[in-house]
N, C-alpha and C positions, 0 to 999 in steps of 0.2 A: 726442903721438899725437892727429889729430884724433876729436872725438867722434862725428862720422860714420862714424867703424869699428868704432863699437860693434856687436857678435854675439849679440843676443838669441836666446836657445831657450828653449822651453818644455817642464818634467817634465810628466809626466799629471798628478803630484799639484796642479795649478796649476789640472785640470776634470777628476775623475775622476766626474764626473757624463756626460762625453761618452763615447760610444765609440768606436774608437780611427779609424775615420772620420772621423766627426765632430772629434776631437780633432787628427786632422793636418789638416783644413781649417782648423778655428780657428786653428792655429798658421801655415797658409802664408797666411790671411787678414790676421794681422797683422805679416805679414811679417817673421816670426822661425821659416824654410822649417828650422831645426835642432832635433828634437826628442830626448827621452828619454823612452824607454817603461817601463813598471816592470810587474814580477811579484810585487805584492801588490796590486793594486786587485780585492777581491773583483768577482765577474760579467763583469770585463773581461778583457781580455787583457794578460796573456798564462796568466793564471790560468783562463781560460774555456774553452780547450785550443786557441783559435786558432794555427793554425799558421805556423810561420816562412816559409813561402812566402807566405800569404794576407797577414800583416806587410809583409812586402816588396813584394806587389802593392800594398796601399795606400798606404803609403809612395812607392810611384812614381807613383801614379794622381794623387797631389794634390803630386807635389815636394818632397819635403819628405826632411831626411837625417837618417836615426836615430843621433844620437852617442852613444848609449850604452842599454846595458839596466840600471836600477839596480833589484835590486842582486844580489850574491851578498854573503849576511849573514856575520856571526860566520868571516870569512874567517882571521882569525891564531888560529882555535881546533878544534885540530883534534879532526875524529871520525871516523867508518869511512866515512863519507858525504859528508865534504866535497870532496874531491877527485871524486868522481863528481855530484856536482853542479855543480863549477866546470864540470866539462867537459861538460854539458849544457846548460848558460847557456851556454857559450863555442861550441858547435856551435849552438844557437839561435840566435846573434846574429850568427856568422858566416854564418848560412844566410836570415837576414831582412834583410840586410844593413847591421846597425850599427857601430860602430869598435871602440868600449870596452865594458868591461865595471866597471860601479862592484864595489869591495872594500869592505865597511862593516864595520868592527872591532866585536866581539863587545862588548854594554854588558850584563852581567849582573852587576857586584859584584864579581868576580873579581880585585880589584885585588892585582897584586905590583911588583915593584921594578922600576926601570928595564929593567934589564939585562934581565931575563925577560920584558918586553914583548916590546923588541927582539928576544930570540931567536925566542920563540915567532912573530914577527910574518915575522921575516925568515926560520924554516924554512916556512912555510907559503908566503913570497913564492917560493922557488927552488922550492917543485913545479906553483905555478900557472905560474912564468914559461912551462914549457914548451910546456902548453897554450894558453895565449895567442899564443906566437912561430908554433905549428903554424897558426893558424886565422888569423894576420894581425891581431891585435886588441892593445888596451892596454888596461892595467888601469889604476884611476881609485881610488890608494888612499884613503877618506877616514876620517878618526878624529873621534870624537865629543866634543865639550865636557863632556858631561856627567861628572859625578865617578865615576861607577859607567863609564865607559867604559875596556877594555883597556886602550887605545892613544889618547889624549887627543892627546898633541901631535904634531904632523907635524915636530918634528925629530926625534924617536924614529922618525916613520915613514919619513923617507929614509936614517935610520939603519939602518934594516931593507932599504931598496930597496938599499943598497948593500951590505948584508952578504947580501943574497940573489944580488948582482952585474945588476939588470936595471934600471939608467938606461936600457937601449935599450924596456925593455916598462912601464913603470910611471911613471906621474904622480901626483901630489897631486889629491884632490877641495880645493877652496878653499870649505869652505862659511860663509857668513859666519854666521850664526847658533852654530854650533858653534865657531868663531875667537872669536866674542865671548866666547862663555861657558869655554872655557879657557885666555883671560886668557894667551895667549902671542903675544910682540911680533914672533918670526919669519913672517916669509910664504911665504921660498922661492918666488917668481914663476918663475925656471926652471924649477922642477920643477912647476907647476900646469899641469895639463892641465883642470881644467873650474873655474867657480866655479859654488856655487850658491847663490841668492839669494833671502832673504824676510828682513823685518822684525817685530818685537813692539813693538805702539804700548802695550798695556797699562801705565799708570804703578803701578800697586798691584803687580806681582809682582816679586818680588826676582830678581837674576839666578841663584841658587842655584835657584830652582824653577821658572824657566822650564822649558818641553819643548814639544813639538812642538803640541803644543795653540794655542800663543800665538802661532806663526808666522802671517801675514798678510803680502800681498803689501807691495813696499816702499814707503811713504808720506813725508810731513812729519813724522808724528810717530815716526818709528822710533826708537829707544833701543841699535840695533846699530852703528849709525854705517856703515850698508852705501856711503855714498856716499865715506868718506874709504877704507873696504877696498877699495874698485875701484877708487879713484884711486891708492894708491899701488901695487895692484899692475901697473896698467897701464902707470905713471909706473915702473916697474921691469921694463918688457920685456913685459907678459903680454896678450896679445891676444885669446886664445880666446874661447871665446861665454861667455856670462853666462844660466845657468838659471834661471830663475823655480822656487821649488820651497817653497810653500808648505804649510802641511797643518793649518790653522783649518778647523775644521769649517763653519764660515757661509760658507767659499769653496767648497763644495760644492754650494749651492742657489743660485748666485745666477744668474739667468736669461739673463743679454748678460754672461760670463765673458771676452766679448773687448773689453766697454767698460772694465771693470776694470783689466784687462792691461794695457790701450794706455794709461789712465792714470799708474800705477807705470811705463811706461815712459816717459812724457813727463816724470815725474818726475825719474827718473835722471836722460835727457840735461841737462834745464835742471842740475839739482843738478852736474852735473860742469863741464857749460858754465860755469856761474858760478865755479867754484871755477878751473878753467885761463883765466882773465879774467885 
């Protein structure tokens, strides 16, 4: 697969210091026109009450195509709430016009056994499916590395996508920071509908207590090995875009957020370049 079909997009969390103007110009400026908007950047949107039409005006105003809203949280946990929340995200995003909708499995400690993952994971997938198939959208299941996470491995969660019966609505998030850190050799490239992308150059922190803190965009010195997890899921079918989705707090202040970006991505292409030589 030539490397000039690489699909960069950018999450807010890569300049949540822009608004969201500004944030789809940066991204159609560096000509990676696929974003992801998220509802948790305090002041911004979609947290600020802007609405799904005025979304989508800007969205059209500067070209740019919203592939997903992430996220709807603690999705394979249910409460009296969670279903009337899928289906407020999922009419939000059908009505601003994005694709998917990220599913982020609950990481609160609650850890039990395989099997009750699965279930719990895969009765929660059959009552979103609905609402997804209704509004035209996919869901973007992703699991977290962390050890306190539900749902860790993403072969428990196609084991859930199947036991809920919705291959036709539901993908894998590929996120490579959370792939590193739960140390499983599976990829599933069929089943990955988005990757998301950021490295930890810090050499002091063990992989056990990384968190989201440590994420920095992808460099030389990364420690995730993000450039051999894009090549082989590429080198195994997987095309889709590649998300910038960092959340180091010093990636917030930095003033030309789009000299940054464009670097980590000259990074990548050479890094892959060399390696398909």
């Amino acid at each position: 697969m030539p490397i000039l079909s690489l699909d960069f997009a950018i999450n807010h969390m890569a300049a949540p210091q822009c608004m969201l103007g500004d944030f789809f110009q940066l991204a159609a400026s560096l000509q990676a026109p696929r974003v992801e908007i998220r509802n948790d950047i305090a002041g911004n949107a979609i947290l600020d009450g802007t609405t799904a039409a005025e979304v989508k005006r800007l969205a059209e105003e500067n070209d740019v195509t919203i592939i997903s809203i992430n996220a709807l949280q603690k999705f394979n946990q249910w409460s009296d709430s969670r279903l009337a929340e899928a289906e407020a995200l999922a009419d939000y995003a059908a009505a601003c016009g994005a694709k998917a909708l990220v599913l982020v499995a609950a990481n609160d400690g609650a850890i039990a056994d395989r099997g009750v993952r699965v279930e719990n994971a895969g009765r929660m997938l059959a009552l979103i499916a609905p609402i997804l198939r209704q509004r035209g959208l996919m869901g973007l299941v992703e699991c977290l590395g962390f050890e306190t996470c539900s749902l860790r491995s993403k072969t428990e969660a196609v084991a859930a996508i199947d036991a809920a019966g919705g291959r036709d609505v539901f993908r894998l998030t590929h996120d490579t920071f959370h792939h590193y850190l739960a140390g499983e050799p599976e990829l599933f490239p069929e089943m990955t509908g988005l990757i998301h992308i950021s490295g930890v150059e810090d050499p002091a922190v063990a992989v056990s207590d990384m968190r989201d803190s440590h994420r920095v965009l992808v460099g030389p010195k990364d420690r995730l090995d993000n450039l051999g997890q894009i090549a082989a899921l590429r080198r195994n079918g997987y095309a889709g875009p590649l998300s910038f989705e960092p959340f180091a707090e010093e990636l917030r202040h930095l003033a030309d957020p789009a000299a940054t970006l464009r670097q980590s991505m000259k990074f990548i292409i050479n890094g892959l370049e060399a390696r398909a030589a």
